[in-house]
C-alpha positions in Angstrom: -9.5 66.5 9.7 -11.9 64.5 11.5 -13.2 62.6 8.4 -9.4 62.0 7.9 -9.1 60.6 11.1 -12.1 58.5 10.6 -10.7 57.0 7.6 -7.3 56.6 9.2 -9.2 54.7 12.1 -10.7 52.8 9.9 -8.0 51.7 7.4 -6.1 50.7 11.0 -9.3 48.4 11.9 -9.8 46.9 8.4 -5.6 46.1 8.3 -5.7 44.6 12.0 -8.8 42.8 10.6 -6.4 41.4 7.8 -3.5 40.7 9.9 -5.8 38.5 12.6 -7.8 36.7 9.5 -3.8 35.9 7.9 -2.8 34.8 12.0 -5.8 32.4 12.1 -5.4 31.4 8.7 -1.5 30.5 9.2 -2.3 29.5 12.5 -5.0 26.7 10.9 -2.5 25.6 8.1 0.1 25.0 10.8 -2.1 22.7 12.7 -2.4 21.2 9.5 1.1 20.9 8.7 1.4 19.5 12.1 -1.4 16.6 11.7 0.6 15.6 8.7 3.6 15.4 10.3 2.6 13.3 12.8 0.9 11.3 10.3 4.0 11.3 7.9 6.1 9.9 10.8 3.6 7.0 11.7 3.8 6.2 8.2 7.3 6.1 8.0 7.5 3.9 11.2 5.4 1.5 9.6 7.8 1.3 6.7 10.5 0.6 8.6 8.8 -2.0 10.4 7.2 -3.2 7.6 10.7 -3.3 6.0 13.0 -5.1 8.4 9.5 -7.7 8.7 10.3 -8.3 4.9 13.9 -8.5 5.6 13.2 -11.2 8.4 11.2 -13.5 6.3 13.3 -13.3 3.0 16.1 -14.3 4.6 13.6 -17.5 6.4 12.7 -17.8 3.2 15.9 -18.5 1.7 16.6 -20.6 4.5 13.9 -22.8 4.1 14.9 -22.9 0.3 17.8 -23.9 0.6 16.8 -26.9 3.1 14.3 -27.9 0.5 17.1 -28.3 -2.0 19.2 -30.0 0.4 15.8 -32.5 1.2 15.4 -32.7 -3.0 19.0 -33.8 -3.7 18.9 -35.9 -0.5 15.4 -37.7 -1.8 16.7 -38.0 -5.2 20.0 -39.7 -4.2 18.6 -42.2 -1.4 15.8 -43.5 -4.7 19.0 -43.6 -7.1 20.3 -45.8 -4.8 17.5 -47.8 -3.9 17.4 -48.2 -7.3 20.5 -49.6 -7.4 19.9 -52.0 -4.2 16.5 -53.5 -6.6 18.3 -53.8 -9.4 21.0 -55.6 -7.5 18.5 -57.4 -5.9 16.7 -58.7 -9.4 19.9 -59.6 -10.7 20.8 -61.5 -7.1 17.5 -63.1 -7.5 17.9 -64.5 -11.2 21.2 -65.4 -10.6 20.0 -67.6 -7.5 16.8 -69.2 -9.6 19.3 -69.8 -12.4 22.3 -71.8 -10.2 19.4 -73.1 -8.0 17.8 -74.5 -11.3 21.2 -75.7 -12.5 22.2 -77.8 -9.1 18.7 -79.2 -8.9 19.2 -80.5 -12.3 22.8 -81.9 -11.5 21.3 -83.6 -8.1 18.6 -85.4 -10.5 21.2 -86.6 -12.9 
């Protein structure tokens, strides 16, 4: 019975051998588990920073768009009519030369 009991003593010591190798093993893996976590969760942080930081400047960006195409049409409007005012302005000018030209030759007559 003894050698029995020997064996019996020493299954028990090879199985709490096994059960404290599994606890530090699982006890390992959840520090693990728990490092990523905390490192998922930073991540994610950063994400959402990240995110509403994108959000921010596409919609500055957009502004800013838009206000250039407000300045384009603006700029391309004020040369159209300046434009205008040098064309009026050439046509003022030869019609001057041209009734200027036309009394000088009436006053030498």
């Amino acid at each position: 019975m003894s050698q029995q009991g020997a064996a019996l003593q020493n299954y028990n010591n090879e199985l709490v051998k096994c059960i404290e190798d599994l606890c530090g093993k699982r006890d390992e893996l959840q520090r693990q588990i728990l490092i990523e976590e905390e490192d998922k969760h930073k991540i994610e942080n950063d994400i959402r920073l990240a995110s509403e930081k994108l959000a921010r400047i596409n919609e500055n960006l957009a502004k800013k768009v838009t206000a250039r195409t407000e300045f384009d049409r603006t700029i391309s409007e004020t040369e159209a009519a300046y434009m205008k005012i040098l064309e009026s302005s050439q046509t003022l000018l030869n019609v001057l030369k041209r009734e200027s030209h036309s009394l000088r030759t009436k006053v030498d007559d």
